[in-house]
N, C-alpha and C positions, 0 to 999 in steps of 0.2 A: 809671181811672175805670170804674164798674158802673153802669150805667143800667138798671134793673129794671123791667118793664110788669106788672101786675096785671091778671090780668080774668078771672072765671069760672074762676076756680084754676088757671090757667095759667100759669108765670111765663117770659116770654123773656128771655134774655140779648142785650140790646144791643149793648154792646161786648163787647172782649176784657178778661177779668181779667188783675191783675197783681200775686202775688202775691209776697210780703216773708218768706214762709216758714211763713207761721201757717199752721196747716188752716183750709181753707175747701172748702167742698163744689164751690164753683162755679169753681175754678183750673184753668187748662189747658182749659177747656171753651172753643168756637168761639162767637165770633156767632151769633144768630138761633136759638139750641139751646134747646130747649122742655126744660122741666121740669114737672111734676104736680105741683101742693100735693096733690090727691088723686089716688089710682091710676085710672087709666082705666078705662073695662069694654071690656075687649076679649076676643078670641079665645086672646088668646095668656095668660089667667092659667090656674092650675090652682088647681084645690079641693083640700079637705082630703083626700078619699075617691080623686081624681086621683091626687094627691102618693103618697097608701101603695098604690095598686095600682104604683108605679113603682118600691117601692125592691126587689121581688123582682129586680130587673134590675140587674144590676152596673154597667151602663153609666150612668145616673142623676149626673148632675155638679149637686150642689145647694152653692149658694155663699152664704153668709148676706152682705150687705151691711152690718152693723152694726159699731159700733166693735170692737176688741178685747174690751174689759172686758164690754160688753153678752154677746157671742160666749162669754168665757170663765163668764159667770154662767150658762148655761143655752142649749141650741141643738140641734136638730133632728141628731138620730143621720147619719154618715156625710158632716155638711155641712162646708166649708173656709171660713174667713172670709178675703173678700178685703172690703175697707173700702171703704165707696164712694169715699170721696175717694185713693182709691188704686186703684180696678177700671179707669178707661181706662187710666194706667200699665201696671198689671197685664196687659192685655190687648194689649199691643202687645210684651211682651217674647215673647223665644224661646221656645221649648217648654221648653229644659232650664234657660233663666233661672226661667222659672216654676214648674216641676218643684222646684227648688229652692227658692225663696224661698218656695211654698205647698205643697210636698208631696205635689201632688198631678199629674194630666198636665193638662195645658192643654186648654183649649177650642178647638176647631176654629170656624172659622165657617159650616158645615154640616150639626154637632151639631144635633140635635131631642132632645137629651137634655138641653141645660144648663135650671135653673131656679133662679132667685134668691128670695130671701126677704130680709125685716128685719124689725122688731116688728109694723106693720099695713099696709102693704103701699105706703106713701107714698114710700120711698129704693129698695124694689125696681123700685116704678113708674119712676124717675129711673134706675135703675141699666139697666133695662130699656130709657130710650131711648136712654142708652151704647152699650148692648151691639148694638142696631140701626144708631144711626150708623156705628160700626165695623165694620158687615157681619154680626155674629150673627142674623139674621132670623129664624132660627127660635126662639133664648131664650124661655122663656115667663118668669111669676113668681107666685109664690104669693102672692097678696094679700090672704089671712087674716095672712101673717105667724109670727111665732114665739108673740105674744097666742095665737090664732087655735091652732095648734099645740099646748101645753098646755092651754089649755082641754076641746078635745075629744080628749086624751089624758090629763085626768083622768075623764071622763064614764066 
């Protein structure tokens, strides 16, 4: 059973989910684990002007949180889709489990380099307090998004 609180766009998980195999974004998540209906304003997002002064630097680990098919229609140059309802998984396998199944090298949890994304910045917001419950503290995320991304890379 999911017990869901509403207030000021904030949503808590009550209990624990339990799921039967379908995707759901909210499976394997803990008690009492805060979710954004809207991104936060914090310290920790980057702007569009942020994001491209960073890709000169090879170290740059930008992960798109958006489905597959979202990922494969269009997606920000050098980024790795790991799927939100798949990133805590994600993030607890080995370096070479991950290496493999994303192709790319795993995220440390004292990287200042990783930065997530999705379309407007709502599942990066979420995927971002993931990646803090689990010790990434430094993760930022882009909350313009991939919208946010073409738009002013058509300009």
């Amino acid at each position: 059973m999911l017990l869901v609180l509403c207030a000021l766009s904030v949503v808590v998980v009550a209990e624990e989910t339990h799921c039967d195999g379908t995707p759901d974004r909210l499976c394997d998540v803990k008690p009492e684990a805060v979710y954004y209906k809207e991104p936060p304003i914090t310290d920790s997002e980057v702007s569009y002007n942020q994001l491209k002064t960073m890709f000169p630097s090879s170290s740059i680990q930008l992960f798109d949180v958006r489905n597959p098919d979202e990922f494969e229609a269009g997606h920000i140059p050098g980024s790795t889709n790991v799927p939100l309802g798949e990133l805590q998984e994600a993030l607890r396998l080995s370096s070479d489990q991950f290496k493999q199944r994303f192709g790319v090298h795993a995220p440390h949890k004292d990287d200042s380099s990783i930065v997530v994304y999705c379309q407007r910045g709502r599942r990066s917001a979420t995927a971002l307090d993931i990646m803090w419950a689990l010790g990434f503290s430094r993760a930022r995320h882009y909350a313009g998004g991939y919208s946010d991304w073409v738009q002013r890379e058509e300009q």
